[in-house]
C-alpha positions in Angstrom: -22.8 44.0 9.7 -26.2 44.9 10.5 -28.7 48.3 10.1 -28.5 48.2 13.6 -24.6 48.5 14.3 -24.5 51.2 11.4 -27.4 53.6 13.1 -25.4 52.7 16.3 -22.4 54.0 14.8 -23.8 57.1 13.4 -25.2 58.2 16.9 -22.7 57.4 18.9 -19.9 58.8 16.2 -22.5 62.2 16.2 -22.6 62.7 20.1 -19.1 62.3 20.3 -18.5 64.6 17.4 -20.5 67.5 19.2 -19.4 67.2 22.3 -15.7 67.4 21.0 -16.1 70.7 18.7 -17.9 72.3 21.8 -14.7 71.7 24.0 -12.0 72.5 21.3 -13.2 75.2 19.2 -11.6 77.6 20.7 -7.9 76.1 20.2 -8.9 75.6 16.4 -9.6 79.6 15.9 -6.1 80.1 17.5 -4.4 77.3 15.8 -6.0 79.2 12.5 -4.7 82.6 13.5 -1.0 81.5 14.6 -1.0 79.5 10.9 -2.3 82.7 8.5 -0.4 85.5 10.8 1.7 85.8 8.1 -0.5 86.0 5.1 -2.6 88.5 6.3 -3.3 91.9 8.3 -7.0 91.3 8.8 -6.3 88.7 11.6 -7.7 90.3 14.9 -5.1 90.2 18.0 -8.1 90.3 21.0 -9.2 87.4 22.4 -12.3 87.0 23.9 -15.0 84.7 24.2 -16.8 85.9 20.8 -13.4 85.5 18.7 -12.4 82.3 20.5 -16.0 80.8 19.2 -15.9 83.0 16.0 -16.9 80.5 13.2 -18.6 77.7 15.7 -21.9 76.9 14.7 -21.3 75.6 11.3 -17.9 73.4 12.2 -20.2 72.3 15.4 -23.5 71.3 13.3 -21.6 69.7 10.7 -18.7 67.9 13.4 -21.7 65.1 14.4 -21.8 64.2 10.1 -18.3 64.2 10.0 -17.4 61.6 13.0 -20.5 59.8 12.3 -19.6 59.2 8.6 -16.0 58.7 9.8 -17.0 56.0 12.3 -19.6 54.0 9.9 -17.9 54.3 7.6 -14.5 52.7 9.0 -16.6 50.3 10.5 -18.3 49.3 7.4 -15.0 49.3 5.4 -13.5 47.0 8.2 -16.3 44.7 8.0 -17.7 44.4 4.5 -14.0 44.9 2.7 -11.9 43.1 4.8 -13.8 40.8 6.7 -13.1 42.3 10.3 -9.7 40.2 10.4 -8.4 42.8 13.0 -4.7 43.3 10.7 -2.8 46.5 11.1 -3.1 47.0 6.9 -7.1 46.7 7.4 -7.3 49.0 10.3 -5.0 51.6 8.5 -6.4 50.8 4.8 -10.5 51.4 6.5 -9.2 54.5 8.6 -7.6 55.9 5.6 -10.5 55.5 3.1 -13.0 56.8 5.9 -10.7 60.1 6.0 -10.9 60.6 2.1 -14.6 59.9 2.3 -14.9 62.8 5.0 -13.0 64.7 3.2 -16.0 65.6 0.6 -17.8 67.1 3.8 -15.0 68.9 5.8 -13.7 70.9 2.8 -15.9 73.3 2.1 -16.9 73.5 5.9 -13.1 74.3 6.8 -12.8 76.8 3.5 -15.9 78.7 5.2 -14.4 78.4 8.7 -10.8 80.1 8.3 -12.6 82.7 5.8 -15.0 83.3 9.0 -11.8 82.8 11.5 -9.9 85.8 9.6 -12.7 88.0 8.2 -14.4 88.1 11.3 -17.7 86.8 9.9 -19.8 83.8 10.3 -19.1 79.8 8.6 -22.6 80.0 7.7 -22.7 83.5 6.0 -19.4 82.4 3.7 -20.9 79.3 2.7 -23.6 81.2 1.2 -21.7 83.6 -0.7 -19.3 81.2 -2.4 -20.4 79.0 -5.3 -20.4 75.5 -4.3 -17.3 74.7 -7.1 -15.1 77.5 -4.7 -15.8 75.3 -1.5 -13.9 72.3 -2.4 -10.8 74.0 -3.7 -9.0 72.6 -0.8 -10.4 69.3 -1.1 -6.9 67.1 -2.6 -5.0 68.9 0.7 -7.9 67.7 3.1 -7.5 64.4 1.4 -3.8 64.2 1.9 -4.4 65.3 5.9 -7.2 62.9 6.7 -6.6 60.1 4.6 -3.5 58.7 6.7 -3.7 60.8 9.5 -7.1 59.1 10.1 -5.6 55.6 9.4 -3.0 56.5 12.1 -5.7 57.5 14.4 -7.6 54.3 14.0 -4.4 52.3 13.8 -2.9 53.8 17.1 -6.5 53.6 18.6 -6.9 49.9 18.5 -3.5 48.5 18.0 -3.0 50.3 22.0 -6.4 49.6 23.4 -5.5 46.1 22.3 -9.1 45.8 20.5 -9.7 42.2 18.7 -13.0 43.4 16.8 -14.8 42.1 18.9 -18.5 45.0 19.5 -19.3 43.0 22.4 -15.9 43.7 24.1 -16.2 47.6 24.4 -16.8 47.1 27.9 -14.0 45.0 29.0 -11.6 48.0 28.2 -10.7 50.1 31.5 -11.2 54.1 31.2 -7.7 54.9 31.7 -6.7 52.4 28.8 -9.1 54.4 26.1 -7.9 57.5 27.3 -4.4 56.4 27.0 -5.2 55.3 23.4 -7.1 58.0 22.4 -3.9 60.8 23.7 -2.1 58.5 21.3 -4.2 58.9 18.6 -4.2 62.6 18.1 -0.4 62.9 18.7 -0.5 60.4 15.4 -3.1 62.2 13.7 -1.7 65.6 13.9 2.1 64.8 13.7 1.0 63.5 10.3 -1.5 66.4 9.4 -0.2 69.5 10.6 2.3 70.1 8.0 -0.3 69.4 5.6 -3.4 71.5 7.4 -0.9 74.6 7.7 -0.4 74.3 3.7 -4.4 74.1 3.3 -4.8 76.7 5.7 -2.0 78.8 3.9 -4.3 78.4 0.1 -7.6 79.3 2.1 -6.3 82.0 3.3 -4.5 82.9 0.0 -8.0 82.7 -1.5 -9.5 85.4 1.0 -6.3 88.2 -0.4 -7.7 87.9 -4.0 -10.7 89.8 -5.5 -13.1 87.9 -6.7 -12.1 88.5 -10.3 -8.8 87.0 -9.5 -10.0 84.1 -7.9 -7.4 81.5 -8.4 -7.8 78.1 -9.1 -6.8 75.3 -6.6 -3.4 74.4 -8.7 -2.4 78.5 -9.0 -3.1 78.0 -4.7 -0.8 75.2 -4.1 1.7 77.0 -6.9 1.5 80.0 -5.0 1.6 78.9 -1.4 4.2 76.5 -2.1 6.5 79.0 -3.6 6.0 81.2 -0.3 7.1 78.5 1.8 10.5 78.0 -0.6 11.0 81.8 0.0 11.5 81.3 3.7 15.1 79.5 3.2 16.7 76.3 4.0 14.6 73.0 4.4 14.5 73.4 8.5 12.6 76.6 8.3 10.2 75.1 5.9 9.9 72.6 8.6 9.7 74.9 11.3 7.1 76.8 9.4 4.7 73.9 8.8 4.5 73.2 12.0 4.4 76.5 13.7 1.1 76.0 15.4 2.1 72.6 17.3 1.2 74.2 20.4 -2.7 74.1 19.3 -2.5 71.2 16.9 -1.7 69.1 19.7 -3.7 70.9 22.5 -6.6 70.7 20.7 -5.6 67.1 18.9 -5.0 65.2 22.1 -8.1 66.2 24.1 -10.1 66.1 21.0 -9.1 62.4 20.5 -10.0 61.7 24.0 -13.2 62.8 24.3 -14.5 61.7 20.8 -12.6 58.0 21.4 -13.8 57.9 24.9 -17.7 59.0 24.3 -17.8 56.7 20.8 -16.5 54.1 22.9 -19.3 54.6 26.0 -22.1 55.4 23.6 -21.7 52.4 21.2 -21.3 50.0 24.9 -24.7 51.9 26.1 -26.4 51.6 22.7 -25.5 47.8 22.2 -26.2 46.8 26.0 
C-alpha cells in the first residue's frame, strides 16, 4: 500500500466525513434529546434551527479526522494485516479495529457534544472546561458501539457492492448499487450500536446531574445507569428503552451511510483517475 493510497484515503474519507455531519446533525441533537428525556429536566422542548445545530462545529471539525482515520485505517489494516484477501473475517476483523481506533477521537468529542446538546452550550466551550482524564470516561462504551458496528458497516458495505479489493474497480460499481450498500450499512451499524450509544448517552448525561465534587468515575456510570435501566421492569422494556430513539438512529444512520459511502467511493475514483 503506498503513501499515495493512504493521503487518498484520508481526503476522500475527510470530505465525506464533512459533508455527512452537515446533512445529519440535526437528527443527532434529536436522537440525543429523545435518549436523555428521561434523565434530565434541562433538555429544551423548542426546535429551531439554532437547537437543531446546537453542538455542530466541533462534531463537524472533528467528523473529517474521524472518517478519514476510519477509512485509512481499515484500509491499511486490510492490506498490511491481512494481505487484501477480500474474506468476510478480514473485512469485519479491519472494520472492527478501525472502530476501536476511532474510538480514542470520538469519545471525548461525543462527551462534549450531549453536555452541549442538553446544557445548551457549545462542544467547544465543554471541551475546555473538562480535564482531558473526564473526556474519555465513555471511551470502553464507544469502543463496544464502533468496534462491530463498524465491522458490520464495512462488512455489509462490500460483501453487497460485491467489491473484490480491487482500487482500480471503484468505477465499475453503478450509483444505485453504492447507494443500496451504503442504506445497508447504517441499518447494520446502528441495529448493532443503538442499544449501546443510548447506554453511553445515558452515563454522559448522568455525568452532567452531578457537581463536580461528585464527579463519578466511569465504573460508578455504567453501575449507575445500568441499575436505572433494571428499574424499568421486565427484559422487553429494557429493550424497548435501548432503542427508543430508532426513529433518528436510523434516519440519521441510513442517509449518513449513504452519503459518506457514496462520496468516499467518488472521491477515492476522482483522486486515483
Amino acid at each position: 500500500m503506498s503513501s499515495s493510497s493512504v493521503l487518498n484515503d484520508i481526503l476522500a474519507g475527510s470530505i465525506s466525513g464533512g459533508l455527512s455531519i452537515l446533512v445529519c446533525h440535526p437528527i443527532d441533537v434529536l436522537r440525543t434529546k429523545l435518549q436523555t428525556r428521561t434523565r434530565t429536566k434541562v433538555v429544551s422542548t423548542v426546535i429551531t434551527i439554532s437547537t437543531l445545530y446546537r453542538g455542530f462545529l466541533g462534531p463537524f471539525l472533528a467528523q473529517g479526522i474521524y472518517k478519514a482515520v476510519i477509512f485509512s485505517s481499515n484500509t491499511w489494516i486490510k492490506y498490511n494485516i491481512f494481505e487484501n484477501n477480500g474474506s468476510k473475517l478480514s473485512v469485519f476483523v479491519s472494520g472492527s479495529l478501525a472502530g476501536c481506533i476511532n474510538s480514542f477521537l470520538v469519545a471525548p468529542v461525543e462527551f462534549c457534544r450531549t453536555q452541549a446538546v442538553i446544557s445548551n452550550t457549545s462542544t467547544l466551550f465543554q471541551l475546555s472546561r473538562w480535564k482531558p482524564i473526564y473526556l474519555f470516561r465513555c471511551l470502553l462504551p464507544t469502543m463496544v458501539r464502533d468496534g462491530p458496528g463498524l465491522g458490520l458497516y464495512f462488512l455489509m458495505f462490500e460483501s453487497l457492492r460485491g467489491s473484490n479489493g480491487n482500487d482500480n474497480d471503484n468505477d465499475r460499481y453503478p450509483l444505485i448499487t453504492t447507494v443500496f450498500a451504503g442504506c445497508v450499512s447504517g441499518i447494520a451499524f446502528w441495529t448493532w450500536a443503538l442499544p449501546v450509544d443510548t447506554f453511553k448517552t445515558r452515563m454522559e448525561s448522568y455525568w452532567l446531574s452531578h457537581p463536580p465534587d461528585e464527579r463519578l468515575s466511569s465504573l460508578s456510570l455504567a453501575k449507575l445507569t445500568l441499575g436505572e435501566l433494571r428499574r424499568k421492569g421486565s427484559v422487553g422494556e429494557i429493550w424497548r428503552e435501548l432503542y427508543q430513539a430508532w426513529p433518528y438512529a436510523y434516519g440519521r444512520g441510513i442517509p449518513a451511510a449513504v452519503i459518506t459511502l457514496t462520496t468516499y467511493d467518488s472521491c477515492l475514483t476522482w483522486l486515483e483517475s
